[in-house]
C-alpha positions in Angstrom: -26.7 -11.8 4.0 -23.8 -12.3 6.7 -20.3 -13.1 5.2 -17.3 -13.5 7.2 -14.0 -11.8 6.7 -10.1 -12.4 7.7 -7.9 -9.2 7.9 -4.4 -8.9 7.8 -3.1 -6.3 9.4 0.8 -4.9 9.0 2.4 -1.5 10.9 5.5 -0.2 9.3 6.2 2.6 11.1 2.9 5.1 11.9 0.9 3.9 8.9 -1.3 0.5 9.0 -1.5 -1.8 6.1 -4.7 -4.2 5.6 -5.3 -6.6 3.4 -9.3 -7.9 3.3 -9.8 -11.3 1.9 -13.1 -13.9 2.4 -12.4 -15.8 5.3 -12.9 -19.2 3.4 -10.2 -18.2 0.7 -7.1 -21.1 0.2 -3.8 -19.7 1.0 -2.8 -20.7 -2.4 -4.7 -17.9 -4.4 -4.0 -15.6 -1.2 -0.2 -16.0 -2.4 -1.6 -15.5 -5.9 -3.2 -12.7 -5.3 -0.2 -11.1 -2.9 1.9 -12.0 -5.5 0.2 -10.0 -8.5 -0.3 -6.8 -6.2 3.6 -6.8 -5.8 4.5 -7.3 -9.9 1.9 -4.5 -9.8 4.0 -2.3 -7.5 7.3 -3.6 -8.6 6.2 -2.3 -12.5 5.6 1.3 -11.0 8.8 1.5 -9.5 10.1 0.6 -12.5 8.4 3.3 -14.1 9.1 5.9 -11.7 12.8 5.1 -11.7 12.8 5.3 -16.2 11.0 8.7 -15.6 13.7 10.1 -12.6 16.8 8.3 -14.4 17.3 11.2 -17.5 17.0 13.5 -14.1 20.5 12.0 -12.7 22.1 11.3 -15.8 21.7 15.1 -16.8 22.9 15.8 -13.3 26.0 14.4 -13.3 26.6 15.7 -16.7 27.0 19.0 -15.4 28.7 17.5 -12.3 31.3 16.2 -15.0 32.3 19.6 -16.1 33.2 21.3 -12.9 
């Protein structure tokens, strides 16, 4: 079986970013499906920044007392 493909291709500085998606797919669930991938990446940031916040705030603590 042949199927058909469309690629989207981004550069952002020296790395490539692709996104592979069935050539007959409606834009609509193509913005759905962009959409969930950033929620997904926005919610790991989010993450990362709750883990690396007590980090600073215990930093500048001892900044405070100099």
């Amino acid at each position: 079986m042949l199927k058909t493909n469309a690629q989207l291709e981004v550069k952002i500085g020296e790395r490539v970013y692709t996104l592979n998606l069935p050539s007959e797919s409606p834009l609509g669930e193509v913005h759905d499906a962009l959409f969930r991938m950033r929620s997904y990446v926005i919610e790991k940031i989010n993450e990362a920044a709750k883990v690396d916040a007590p980090k600073e705030s215990e930093e500048c603590q001892s900044c405070e007392g100099q």
